[in-house]
Backbone as a ProteinNet text record, in pm:
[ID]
protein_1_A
[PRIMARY]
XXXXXXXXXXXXXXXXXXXXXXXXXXXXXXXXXXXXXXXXXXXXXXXXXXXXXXXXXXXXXXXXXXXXXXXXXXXXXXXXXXXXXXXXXXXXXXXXXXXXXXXXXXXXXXXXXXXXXXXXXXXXXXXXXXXXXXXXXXXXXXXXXXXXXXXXXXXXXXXXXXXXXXXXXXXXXXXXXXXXXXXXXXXXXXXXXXXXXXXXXXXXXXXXXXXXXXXXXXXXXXXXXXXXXXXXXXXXXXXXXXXXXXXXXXXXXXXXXXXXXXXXXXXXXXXXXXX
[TERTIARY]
-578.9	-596.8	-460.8	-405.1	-288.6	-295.5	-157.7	-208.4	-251.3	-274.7	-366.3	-490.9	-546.2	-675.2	-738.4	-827.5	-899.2	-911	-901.4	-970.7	-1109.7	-1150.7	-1281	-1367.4	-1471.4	-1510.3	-1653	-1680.9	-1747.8	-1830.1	-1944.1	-2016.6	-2043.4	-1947.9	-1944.1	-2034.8	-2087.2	-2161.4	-2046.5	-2142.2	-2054.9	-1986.7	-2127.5	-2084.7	-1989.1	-1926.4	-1829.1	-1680.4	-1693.2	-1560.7	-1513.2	-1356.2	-1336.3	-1228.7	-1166.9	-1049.9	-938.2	-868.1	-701.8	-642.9	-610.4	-502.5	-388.9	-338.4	-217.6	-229.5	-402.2	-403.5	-281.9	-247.7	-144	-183.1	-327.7	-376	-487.3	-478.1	-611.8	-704.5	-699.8	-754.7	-855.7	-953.3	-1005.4	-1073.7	-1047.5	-1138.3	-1256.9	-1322.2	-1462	-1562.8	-1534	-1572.2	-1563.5	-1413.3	-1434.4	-1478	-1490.5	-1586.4	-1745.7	-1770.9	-1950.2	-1956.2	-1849.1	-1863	-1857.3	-1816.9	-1822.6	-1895.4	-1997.5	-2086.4	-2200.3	-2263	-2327.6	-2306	-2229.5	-2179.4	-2278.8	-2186.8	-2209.2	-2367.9	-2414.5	-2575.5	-2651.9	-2561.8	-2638.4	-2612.5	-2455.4	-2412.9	-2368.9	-2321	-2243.3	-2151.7	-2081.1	-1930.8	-1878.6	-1805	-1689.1	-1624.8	-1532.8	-1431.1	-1419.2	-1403.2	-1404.3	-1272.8	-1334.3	-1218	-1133.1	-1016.1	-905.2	-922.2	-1000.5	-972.2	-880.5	-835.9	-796.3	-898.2	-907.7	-970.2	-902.5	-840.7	-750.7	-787.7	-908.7	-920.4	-1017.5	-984.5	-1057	-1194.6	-1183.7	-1325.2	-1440.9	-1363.9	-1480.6	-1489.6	-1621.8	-1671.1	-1580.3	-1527.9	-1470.4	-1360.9	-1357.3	-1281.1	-1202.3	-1075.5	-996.1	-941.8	-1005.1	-937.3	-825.5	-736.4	-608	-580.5	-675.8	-748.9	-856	-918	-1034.6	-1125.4	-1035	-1111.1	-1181.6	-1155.4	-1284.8	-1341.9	-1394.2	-1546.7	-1590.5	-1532.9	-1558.6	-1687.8	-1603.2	-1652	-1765.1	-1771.8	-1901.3	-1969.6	-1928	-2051.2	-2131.2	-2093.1	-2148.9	-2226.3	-2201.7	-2226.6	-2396.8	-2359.1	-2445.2	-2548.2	-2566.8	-2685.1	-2642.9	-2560.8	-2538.8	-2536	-2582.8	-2534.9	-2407.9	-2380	-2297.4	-2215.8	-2122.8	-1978.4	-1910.6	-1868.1	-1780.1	-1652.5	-1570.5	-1461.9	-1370.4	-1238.8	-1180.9	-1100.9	-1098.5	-1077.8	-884.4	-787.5	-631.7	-585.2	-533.6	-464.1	-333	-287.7	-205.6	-121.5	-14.2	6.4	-8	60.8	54	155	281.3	377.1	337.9	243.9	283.5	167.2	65.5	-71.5	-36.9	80.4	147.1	211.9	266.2	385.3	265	195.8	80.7	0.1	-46.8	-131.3	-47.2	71.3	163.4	172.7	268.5	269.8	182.3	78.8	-50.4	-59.4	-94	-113.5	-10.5	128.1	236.1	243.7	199.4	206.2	66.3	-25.4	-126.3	-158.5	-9.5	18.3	-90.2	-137.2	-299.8	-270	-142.1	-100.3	-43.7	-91	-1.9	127.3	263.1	333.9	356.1	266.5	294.3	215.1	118	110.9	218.4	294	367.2	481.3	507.4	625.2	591.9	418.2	389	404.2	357.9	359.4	476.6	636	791.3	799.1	789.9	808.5	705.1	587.7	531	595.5	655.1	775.7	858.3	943.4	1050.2	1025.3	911.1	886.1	813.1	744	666	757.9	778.4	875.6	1019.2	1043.9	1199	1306	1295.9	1332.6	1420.4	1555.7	1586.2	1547.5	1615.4	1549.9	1577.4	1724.8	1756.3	1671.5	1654.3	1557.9	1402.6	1383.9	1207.9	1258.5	1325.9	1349.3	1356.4	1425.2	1479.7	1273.7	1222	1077.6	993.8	1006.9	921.4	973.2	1141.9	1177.6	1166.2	1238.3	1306.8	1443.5	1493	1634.2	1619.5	1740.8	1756.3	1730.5	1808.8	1779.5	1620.4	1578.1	1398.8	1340.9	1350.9	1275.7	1390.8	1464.7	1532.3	1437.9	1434.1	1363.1	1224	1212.6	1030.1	1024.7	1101.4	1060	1089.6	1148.1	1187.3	1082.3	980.4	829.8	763.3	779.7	730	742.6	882.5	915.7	841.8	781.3	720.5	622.4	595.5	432.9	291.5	194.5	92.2	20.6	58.7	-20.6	12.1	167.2	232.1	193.8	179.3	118.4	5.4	-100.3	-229.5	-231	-123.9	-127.9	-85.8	3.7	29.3	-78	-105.1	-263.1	-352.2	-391.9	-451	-373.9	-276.4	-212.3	-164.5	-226.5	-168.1	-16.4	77.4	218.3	240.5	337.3	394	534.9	544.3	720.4	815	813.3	958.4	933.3	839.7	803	847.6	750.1	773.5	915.3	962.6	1152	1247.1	1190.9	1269.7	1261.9	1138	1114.5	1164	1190.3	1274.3	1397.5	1462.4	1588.5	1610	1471.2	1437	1478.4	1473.3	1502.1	1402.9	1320.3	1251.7	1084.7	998.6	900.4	810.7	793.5	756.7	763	901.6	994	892.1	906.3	828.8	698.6	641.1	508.6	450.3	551.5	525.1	553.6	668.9	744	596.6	544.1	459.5	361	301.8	156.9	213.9	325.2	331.8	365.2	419.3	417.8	297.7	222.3	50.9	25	-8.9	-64	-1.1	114.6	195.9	262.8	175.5	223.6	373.9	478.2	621.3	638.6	710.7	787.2	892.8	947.5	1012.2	1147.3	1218.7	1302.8	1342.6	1194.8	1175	1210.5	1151.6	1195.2	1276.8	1378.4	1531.9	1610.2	1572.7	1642.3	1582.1	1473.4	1478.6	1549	1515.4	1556	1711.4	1808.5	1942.6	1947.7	1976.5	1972.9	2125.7	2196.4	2372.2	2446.4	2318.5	2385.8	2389.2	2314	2325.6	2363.7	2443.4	2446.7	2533.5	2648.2	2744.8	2682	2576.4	2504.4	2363	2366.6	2259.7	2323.5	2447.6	2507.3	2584	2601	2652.1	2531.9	2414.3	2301.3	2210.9	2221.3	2213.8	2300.3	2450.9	2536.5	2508.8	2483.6	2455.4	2339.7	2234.8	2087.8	2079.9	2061.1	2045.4	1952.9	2018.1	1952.5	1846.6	1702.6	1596	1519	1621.8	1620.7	1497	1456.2	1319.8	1414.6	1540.1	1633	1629.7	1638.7	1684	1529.5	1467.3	1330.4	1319.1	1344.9	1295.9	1409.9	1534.3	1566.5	1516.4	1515.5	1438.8	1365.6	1196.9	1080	1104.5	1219.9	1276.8	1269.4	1409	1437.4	1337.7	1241	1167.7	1043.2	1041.9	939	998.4	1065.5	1182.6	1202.3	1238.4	1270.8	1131.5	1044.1	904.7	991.3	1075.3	1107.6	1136.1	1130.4	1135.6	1311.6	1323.1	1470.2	1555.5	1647	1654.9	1815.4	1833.5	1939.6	2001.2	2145.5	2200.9	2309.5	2368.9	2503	2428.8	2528.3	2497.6	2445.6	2534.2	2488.3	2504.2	2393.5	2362.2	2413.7	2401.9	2419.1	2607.3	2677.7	2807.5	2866.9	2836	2846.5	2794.4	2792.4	2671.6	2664	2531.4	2507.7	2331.6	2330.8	2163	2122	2063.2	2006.6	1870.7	1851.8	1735.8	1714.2	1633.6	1564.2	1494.5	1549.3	1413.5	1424.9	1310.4	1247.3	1239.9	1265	1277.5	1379.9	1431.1	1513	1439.8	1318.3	1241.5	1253.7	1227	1228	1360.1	1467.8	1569.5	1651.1	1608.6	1618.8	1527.8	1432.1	1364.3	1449.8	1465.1	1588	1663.2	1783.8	1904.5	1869.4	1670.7	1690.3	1660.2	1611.6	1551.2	1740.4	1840.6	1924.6	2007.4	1993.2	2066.6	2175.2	2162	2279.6	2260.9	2308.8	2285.6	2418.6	2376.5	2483.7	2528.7	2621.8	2604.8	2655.2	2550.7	2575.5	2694.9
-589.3	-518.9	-480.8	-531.2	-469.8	-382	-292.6	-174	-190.7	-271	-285.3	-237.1	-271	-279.9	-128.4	-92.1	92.1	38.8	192	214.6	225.4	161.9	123.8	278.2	335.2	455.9	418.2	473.3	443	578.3	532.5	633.2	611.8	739.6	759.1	808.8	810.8	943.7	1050.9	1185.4	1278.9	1253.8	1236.7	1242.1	1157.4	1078.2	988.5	1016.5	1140.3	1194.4	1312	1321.6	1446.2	1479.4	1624	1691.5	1593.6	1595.5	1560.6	1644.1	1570.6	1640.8	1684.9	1687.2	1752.9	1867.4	1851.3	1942.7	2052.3	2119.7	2247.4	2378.2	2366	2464.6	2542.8	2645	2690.7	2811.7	2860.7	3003.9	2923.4	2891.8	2873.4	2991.6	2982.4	3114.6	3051.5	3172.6	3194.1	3189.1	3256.6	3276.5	3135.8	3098.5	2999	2883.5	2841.7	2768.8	2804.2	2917.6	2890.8	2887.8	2939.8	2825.7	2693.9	2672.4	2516.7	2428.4	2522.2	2456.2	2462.7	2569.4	2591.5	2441.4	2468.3	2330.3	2212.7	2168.2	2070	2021.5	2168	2108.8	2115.3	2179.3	2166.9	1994.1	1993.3	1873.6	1717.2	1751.1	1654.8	1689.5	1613.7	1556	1538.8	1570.2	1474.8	1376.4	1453.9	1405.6	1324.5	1182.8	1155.9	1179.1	1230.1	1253.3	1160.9	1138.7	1000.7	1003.3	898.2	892.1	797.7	815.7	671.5	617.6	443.1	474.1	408	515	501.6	385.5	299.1	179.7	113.9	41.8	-63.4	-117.2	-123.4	-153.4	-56.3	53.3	157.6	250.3	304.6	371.2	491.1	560.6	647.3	688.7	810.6	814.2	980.1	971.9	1100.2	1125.7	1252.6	1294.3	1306.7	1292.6	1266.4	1399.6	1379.3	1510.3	1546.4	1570.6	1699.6	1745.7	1824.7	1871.5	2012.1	2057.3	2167.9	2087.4	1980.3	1955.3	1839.3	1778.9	1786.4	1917.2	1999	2121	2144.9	2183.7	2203.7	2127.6	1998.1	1923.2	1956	1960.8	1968.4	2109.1	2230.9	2344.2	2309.1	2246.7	2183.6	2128.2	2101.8	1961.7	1840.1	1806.9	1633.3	1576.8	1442.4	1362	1245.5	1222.5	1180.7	1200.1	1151.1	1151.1	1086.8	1068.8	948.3	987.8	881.2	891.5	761.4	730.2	656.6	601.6	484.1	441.3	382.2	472.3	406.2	413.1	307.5	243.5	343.4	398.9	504.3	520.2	522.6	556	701	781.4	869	963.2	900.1	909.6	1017.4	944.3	913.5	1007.4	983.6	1076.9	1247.4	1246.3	1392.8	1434.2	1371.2	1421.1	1403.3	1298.9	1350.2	1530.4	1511.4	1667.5	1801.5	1765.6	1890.6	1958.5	1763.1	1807.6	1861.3	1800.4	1771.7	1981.3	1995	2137.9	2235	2239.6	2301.2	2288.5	2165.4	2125.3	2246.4	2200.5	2374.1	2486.1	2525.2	2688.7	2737.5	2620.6	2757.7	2779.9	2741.7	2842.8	2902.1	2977.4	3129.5	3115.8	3146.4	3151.4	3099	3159.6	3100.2	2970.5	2917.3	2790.1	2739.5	2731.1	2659	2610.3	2782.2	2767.3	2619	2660.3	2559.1	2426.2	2378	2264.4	2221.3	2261.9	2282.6	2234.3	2297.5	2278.5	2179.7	2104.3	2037.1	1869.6	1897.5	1781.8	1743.7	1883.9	1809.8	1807.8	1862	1765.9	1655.5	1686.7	1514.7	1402.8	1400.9	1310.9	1310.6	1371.7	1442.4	1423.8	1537.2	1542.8	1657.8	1653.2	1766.6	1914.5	1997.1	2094.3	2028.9	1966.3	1950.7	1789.2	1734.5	1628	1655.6	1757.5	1862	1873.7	1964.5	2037.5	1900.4	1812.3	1689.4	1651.2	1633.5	1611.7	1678.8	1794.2	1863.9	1981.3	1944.2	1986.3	2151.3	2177.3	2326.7	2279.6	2403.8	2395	2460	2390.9	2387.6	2544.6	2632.6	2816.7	2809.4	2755.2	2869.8	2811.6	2652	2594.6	2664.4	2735.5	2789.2	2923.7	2973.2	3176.5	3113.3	3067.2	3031.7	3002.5	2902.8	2927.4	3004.5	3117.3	3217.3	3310.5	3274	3362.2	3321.8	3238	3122.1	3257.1	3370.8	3433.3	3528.3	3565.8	3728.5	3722.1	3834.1	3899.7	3824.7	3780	3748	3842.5	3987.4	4103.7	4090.8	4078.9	4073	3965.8	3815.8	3707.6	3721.6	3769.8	3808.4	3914.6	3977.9	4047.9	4027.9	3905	3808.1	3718.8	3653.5	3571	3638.5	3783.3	3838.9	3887.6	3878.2	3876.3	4078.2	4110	4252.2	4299.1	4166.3	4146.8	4053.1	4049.3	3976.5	3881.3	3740.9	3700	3760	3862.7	3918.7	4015.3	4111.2	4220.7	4126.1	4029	3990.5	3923.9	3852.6	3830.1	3926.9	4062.5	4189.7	4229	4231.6	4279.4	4211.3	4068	3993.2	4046.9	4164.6	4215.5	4284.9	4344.8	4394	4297.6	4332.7	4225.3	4281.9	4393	4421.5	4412.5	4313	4318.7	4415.9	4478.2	4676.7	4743.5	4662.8	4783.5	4704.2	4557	4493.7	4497.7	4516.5	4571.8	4686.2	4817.8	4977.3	4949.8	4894.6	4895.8	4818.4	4734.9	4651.8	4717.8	4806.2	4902.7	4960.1	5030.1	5152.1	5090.8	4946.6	4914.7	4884.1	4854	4846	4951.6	5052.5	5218.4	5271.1	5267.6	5319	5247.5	5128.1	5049.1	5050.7	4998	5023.4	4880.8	4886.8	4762.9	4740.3	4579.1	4527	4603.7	4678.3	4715	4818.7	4938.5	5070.5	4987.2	4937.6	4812.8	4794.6	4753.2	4695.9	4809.4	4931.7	5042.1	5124.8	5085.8	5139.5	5025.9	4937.3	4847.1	4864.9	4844.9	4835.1	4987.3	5074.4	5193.8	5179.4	5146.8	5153.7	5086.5	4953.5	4847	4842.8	4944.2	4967.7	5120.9	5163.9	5330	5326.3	5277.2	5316.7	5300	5152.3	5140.4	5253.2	5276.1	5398.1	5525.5	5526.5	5633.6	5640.3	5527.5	5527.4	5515.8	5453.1	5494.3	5630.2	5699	5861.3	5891.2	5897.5	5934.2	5914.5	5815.1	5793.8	5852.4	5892	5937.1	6071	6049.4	6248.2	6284.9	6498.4	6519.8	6577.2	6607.1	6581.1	6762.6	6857.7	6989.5	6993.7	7109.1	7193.9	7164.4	7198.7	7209.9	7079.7	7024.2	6849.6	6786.2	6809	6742.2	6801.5	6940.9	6975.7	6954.8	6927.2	6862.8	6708.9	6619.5	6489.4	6510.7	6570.8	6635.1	6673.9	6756.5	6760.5	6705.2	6598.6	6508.5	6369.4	6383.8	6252.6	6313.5	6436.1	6457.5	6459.2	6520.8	6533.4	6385.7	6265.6	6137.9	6030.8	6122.9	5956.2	5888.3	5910.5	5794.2	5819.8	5719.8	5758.1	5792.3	5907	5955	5912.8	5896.4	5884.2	5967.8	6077.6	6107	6057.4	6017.3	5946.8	6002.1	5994.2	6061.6	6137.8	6147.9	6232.8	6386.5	6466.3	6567.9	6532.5	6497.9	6538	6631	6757.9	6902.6	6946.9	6852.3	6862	6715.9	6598.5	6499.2	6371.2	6272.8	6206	6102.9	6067	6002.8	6008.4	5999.1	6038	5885.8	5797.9	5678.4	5665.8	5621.9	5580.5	5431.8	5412.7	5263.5	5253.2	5105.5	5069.2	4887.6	4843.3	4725.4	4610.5	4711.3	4595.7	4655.1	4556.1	4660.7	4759.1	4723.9	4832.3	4971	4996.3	5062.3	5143.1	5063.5	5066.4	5196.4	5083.1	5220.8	5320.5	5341.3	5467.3	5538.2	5537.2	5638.8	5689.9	5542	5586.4	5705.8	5658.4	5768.6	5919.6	5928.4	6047.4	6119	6030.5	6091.7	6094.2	6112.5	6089.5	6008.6	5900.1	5780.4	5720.2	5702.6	5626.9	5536	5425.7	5333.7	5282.8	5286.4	5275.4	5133.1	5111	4958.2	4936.8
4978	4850.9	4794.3	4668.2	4625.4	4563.4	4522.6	4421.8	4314.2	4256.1	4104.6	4165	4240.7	4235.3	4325.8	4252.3	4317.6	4429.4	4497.2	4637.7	4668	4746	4741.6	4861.2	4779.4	4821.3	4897.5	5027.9	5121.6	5166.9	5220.5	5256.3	5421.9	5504.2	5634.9	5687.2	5803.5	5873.8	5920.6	5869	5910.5	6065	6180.9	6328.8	6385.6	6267	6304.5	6263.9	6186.4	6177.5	6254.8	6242.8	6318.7	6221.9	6254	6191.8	6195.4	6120.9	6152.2	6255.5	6367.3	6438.4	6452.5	6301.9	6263.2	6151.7	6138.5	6041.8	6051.6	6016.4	6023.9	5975.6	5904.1	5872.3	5941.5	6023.1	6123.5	6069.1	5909.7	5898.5	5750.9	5717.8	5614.6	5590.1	5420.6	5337.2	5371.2	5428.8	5443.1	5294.3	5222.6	5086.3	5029.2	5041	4938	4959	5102.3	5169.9	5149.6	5134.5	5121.1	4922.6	4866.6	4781.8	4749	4808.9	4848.4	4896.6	4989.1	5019.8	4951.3	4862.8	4742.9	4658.5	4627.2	4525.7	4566.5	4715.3	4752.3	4807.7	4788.1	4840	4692	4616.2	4483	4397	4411.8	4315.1	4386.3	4529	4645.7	4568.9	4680.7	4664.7	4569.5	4468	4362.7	4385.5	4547.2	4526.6	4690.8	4692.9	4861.6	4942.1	5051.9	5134.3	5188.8	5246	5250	5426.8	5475.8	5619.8	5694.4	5816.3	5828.8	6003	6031.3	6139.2	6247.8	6343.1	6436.9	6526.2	6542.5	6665.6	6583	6490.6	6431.8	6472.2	6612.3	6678.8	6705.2	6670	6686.6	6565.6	6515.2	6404.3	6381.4	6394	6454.3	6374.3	6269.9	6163.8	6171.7	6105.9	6128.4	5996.8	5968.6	5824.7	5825.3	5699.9	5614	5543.7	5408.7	5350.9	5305.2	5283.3	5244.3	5404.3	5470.6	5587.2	5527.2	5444.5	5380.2	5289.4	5188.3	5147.2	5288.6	5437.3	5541.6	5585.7	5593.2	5695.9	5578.4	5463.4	5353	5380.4	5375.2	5385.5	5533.9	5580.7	5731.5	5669.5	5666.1	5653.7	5575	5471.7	5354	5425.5	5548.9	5590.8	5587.6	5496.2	5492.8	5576.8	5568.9	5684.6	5649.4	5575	5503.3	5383.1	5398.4	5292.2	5242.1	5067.8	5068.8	5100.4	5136.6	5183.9	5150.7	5115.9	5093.2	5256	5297.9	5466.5	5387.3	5485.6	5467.9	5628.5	5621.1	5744.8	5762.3	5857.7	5852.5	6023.7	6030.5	6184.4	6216.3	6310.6	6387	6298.5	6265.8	6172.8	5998.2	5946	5796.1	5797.8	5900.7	5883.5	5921.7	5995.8	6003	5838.5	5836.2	5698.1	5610.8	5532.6	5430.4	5488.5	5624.9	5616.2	5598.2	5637.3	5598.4	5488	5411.7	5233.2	5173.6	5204.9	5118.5	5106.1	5221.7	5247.6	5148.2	5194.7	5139.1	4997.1	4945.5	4792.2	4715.4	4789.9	4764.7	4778.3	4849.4	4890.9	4955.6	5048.2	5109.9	5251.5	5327.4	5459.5	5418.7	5588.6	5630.3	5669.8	5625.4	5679.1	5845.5	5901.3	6072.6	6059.9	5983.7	5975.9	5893.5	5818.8	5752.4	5852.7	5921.7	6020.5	6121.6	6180.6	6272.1	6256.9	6108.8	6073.4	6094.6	6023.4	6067.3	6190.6	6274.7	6441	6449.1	6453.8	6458.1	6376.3	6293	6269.7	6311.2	6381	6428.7	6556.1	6661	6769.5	6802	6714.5	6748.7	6682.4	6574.1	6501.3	6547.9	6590.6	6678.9	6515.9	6435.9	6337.8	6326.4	6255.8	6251.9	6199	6136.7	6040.6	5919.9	5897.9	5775.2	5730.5	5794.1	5773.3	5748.9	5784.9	5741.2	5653.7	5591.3	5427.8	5359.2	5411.8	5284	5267.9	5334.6	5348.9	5275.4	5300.4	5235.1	5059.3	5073.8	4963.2	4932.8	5083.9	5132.2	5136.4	5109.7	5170	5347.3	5410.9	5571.1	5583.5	5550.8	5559.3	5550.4	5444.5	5435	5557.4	5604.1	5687.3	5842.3	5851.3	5959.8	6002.3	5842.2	5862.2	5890.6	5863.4	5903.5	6017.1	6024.6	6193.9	6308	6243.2	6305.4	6354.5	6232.5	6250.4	6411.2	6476.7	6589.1	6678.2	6687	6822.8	6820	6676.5	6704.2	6787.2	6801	6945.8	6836.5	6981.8	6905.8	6865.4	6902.6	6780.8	6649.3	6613.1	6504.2	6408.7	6508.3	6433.1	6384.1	6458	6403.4	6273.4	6280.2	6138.7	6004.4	6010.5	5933.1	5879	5963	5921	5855.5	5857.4	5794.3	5671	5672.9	5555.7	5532.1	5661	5656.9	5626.1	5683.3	5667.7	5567	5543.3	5406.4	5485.2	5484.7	5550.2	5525.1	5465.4	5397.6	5499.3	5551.2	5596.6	5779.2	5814.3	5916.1	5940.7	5883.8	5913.5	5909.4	5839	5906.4	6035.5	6023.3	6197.6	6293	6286.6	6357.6	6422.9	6343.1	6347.9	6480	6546.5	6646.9	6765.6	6867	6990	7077.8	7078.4	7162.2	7120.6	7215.5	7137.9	7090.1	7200.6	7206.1	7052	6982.4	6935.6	6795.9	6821.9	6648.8	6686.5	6779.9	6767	6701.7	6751.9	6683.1	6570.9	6526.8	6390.5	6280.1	6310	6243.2	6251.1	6350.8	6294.5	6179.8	6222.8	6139.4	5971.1	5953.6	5848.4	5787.1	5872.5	5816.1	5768	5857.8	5869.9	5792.1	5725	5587.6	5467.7	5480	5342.2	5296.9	5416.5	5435.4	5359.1	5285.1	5179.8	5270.7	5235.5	5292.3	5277.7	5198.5	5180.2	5259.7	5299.6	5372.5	5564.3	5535.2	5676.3	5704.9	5618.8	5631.5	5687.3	5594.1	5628.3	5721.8	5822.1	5995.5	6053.2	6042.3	6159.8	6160.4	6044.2	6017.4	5944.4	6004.7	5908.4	5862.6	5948.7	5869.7	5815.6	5822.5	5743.7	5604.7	5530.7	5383.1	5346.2	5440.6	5413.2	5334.2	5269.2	5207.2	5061.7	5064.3	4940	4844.5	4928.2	4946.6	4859.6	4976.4	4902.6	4731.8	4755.4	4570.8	4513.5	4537.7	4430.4	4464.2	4562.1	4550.7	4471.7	4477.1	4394.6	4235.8	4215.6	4040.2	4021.8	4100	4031	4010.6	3878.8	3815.8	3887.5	3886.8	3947.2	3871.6	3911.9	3848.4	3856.5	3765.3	3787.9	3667.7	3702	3531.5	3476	3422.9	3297.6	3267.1	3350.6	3321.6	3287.7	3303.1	3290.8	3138.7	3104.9	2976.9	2853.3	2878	2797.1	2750.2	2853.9	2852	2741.5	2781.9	2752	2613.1	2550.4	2403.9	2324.8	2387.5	2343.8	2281.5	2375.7	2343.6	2254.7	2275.7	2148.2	2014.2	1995.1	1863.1	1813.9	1895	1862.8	1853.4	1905.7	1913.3	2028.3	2104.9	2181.1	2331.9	2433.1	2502.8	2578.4	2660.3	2673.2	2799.4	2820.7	2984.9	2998.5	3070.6	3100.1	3235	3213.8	3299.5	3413.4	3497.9	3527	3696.8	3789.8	3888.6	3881.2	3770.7	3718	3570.9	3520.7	3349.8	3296.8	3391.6	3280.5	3255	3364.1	3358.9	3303.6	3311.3	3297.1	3298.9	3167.6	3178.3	3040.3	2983.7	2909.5	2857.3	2745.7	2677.1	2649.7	2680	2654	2587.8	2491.4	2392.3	2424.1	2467.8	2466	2330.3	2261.4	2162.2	2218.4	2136.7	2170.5	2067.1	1921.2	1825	1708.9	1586.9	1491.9	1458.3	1414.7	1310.6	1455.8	1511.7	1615.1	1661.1	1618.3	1625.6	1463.8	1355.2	1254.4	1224.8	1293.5	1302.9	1395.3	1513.4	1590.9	1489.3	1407.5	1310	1235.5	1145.7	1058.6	1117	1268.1	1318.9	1355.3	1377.7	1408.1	1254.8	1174.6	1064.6	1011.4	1050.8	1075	919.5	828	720.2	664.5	629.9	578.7	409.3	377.1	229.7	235.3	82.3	16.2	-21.1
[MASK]
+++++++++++++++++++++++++++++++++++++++++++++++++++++++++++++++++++++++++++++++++++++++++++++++++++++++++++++++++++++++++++++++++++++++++++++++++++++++++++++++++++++++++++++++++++++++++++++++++++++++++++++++++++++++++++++++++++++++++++++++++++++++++++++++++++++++++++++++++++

């Protein structure tokens, strides 16, 4: 068959397929799977899934992609599926389930990581030969797989999406697992931003920065609030006083957003221009 000519769409028995064994993805939405299967017992299939069949002599078929309207259908009753049949090695059928995946943003971080490490050992690939692949740079495909060392409490809280990668590659900073275990409840149990993170794990690595933006932030006295409060009633606008201490030194800032906005301030402050 050359490429001019369509792929010719076939109707499998389900019991003759199985998952891809490279799938890289292990957490499917529940939800959006029994929508899916709704569908599919209402309308079938659209769309056929791409198999390939690993021993020619035997029936015996391994998904490529669509392992969720796969799993629907099954869910659904069907006994069958169309499916498009491509000749594929061990090789090419890894790197399609990866992309395929990554190109639709539907892993978790520790699957994405897995898939990563799942390239460059089976394929014996570098890192920087993954990124050229998948169209990371070598760093993101480095921090990701950095996710691989944390505790499997920590991983499990990721998958649920309780953690965020930014939240979990801080915690990395830790060397003790004990230490990113506590640290990661308590970022659950108090909705700690990645930033509040940075600054337990490394408390002194941003202290000097810290301190110059304490230093610049007014301080936020009754006096200082009710001048603000004045100010922005008197003007329609909103006020912002600036400076470490306002009341000794500083700056009065008016935000506007458009001209007209702009010469309403002029005329509230009496600014006028002659022709």
């Amino acid at each position: 068959m050359t490429n001019s000519q369509p792929e010719l769409v076939v109707e499998i028995p389900l019991d003759q397929v199985r998952p891809n064994p490279y799938q890289p993805r292990r957490i499917f939405d529940q939800a959006a799977l029994s929508d899916l299967t709704a569908s599919i017992q209402q309308n079938g299939v659209f769309q056929p899934i791409i198999v390939r069949q690993p021993d020619l002599a035997l029936d015996r078929y391994e998904i490529i992609a669509g392992e969720r309207r796969f799993r629907a259908s099954q869910a659904a009753g069907k006994t069958t599926i169309p499916a498009v049949v491509r000749q594929l090695d061990d090789r090419k059928m890894m790197e399609i389930a990866v992309v395929e995946n990554l190109q639709r943003e539907n892993l978790t971080p520790l699957e994405e990581a897995q898939s990563y490490h799942n390239l460059m050992e089976k394929l014996s690939l570098t890192q920087q030969e993954v990124a050229a692949l998948v169209g990371k740079s070598r760093s993101y495909i480095a921090n990701s797989l950095r996710l691989l060392s944390l505790p499997d409490s920590v991983k499990v809280m990721v998958n649920r999406q309780q953690l965020s990668m930014g939240q979990a590659r801080t915690l990395l900073g830790l060397k003790n697992s004990r230490e990113i275990i506590a640290l990661a409840t308590r970022a659950v149990e108090e909705s700690l931003t990645v930033r509040q993170l940075e600054q337990i794990v490394n408390p002194n690595q941003r202290t000097k920065g810290d301190r110059q933006r304490l230093k610049s932030r007014p301080k936020e006295t009754p006096f200082v609030r009710e001048i603000t409060n004045q100010l922005a009633t008197q003007l329609g606008s909103g006020v912002k006083l600036t400076g470490a201490d306002p009341l000794t030194k500083g700056a009065i800032m008016l935000p506007y957003h458009s001209p007209q906005e702009l010469n309403r301030l002029l005329t509230q402050l009496g600014v006028t221009f002659e022709d």
